[in-house]
N, C-alpha and C positions, 0 to 999 in steps of 0.2 A: 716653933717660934724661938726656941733657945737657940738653936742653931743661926737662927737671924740677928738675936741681940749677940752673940759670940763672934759672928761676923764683923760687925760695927760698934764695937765696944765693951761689952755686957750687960749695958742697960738701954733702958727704951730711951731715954733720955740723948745718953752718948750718941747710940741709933741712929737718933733722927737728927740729930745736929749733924753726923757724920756723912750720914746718905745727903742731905740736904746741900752741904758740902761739894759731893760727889756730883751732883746734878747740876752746879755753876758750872761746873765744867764740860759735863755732859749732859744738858737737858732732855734730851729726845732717847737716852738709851734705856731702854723697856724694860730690864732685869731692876735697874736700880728704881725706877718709878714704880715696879711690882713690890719692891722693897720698902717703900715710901708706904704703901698700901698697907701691908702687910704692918707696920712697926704703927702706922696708923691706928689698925684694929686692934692692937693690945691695947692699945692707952682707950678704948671706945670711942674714938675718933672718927666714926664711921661715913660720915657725908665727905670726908678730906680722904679715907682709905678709897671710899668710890669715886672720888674726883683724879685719884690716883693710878685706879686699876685703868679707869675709862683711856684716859690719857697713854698709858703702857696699852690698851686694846686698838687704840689709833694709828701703833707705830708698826704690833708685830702681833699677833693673832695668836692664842694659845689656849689650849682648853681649860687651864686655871685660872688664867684671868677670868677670863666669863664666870665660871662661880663664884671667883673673890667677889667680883664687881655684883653678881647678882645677889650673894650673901648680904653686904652692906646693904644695899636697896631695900632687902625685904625687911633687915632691922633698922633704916629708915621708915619706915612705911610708904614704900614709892613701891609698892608690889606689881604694876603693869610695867615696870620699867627692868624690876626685876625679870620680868617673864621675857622681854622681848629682848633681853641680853643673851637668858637660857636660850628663845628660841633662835637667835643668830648664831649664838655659837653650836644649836645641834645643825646647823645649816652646814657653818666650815667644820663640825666636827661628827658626823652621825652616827659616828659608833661609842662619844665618848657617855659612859654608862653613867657615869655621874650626873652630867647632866640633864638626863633622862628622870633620874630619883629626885633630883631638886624640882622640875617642873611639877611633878606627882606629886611631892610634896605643896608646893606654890597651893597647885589644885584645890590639898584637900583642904589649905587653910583659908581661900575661899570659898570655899565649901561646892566646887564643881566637879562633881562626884564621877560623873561621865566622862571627864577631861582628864579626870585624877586617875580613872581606871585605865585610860586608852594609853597615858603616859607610860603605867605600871605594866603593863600589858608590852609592850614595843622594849622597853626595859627587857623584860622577861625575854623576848625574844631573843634579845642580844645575849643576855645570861641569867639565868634561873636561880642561880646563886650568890645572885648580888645579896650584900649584908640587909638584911632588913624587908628586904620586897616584896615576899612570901604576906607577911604581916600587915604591912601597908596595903596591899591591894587587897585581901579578907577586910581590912577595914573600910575601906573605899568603896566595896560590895556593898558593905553594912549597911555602911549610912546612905546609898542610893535606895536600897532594899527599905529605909525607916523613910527616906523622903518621898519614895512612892508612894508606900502605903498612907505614909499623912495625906499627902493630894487624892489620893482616892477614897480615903475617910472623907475628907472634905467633899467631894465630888459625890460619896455616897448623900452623904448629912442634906446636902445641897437638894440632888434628886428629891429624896424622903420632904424636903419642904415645900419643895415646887409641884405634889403628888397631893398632898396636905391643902395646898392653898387651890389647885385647880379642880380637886374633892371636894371642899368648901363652895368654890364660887358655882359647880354645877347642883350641888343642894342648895344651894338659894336658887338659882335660877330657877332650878326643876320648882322649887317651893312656892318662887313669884309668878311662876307660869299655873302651878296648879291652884293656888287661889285667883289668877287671872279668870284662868280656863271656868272654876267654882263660881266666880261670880256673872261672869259670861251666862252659864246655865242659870243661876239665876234668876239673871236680866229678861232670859225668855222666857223661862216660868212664866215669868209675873204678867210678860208680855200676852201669854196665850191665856191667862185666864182673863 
């Protein structure tokens, strides 16, 4: 980011007055509107850094647009919007790895544990040695591994009361049937004497 505000001034300020500048004159050139994004995100400006990036991803394609633009998103909270930025760009970019760790990540912070692995997993394939993926995906195991077992806890718990109640209702019946059946005998007792 220094390198950006040293570009255009030294400050965020100067920055964006100066790109901003730069864009009457050239509106459609895609470095300076990544610039606009970028000088954006310092100030937390983040729905104007993503109206930024998108705009710079309309003119010329690049594999860091899509993460800028998907970054803002996700700390907008427009997190499907994020995803479908990532997944265009692993579309025009399939090998870019980055992209790949941001989905996985997206994942696990909806908590889609199978989606989070399979991203981690395709990642891995491309490089085993990406910073951090090792880790993330033992944890994305994890917590598939605790949301199983809770659904099958449930699904046990569940059984055990449907077991419970269909044990109960055939002891009453058996019970209503054998005082049926007892008074039955009865009735003929009485009948035959």
């Amino acid at each position: 980011m220094q390198e950006l505000l040293d570009k255009y001034g030294g400050t965020v300020e100067l920055a964006l007055d100066n790109i901003n500048r730069r864009l009457e004159v050239d509106a459609k050139n895609p470095y300076i509107l990544g610039d606009l994004g970028y000088a954006y995100r310092i100030t937390g400006q983040n729905k104007e850094a993503a109206e930024a990036f998108a705009k710079a991803l309309s003119i010329m394609k690049h594999p860091e647009l899509y993460h800028s633009l998907a970054t803002c998103l996700v700390v907008i909270d427009r997190v499907d919007e994020a995803m479908a930025a990532l997944q265009q760009g692993i579309k025009d970019y399939p090998l870019d790895q980055k992209m790949h760790f941001s989905i996985g990540l997206i994942y696990m912070q909806t908590e889609e544990w199978h989606q989070a692995i399979a991203a981690f997993e395709q990642l891995y394939r491309l490089n085993r040695n990406f910073a951090f993926l090792s880790e993330h995906l033992l944890m994305a195991r994890r917590e598939m591994r605790k949301q199983t077992s809770s659904i099958l806890d449930t699904g046990v718990f569940v059984m055990f009361m449907v077991t419970i109640l269909i044990i109960a209702w055939m002891r009453l019946f058996h019970s209503f049937s054998s005082t049926r059946s007892s008074r039955k005998g009865m009735k003929m007792k009485q009948k035959r004497k």
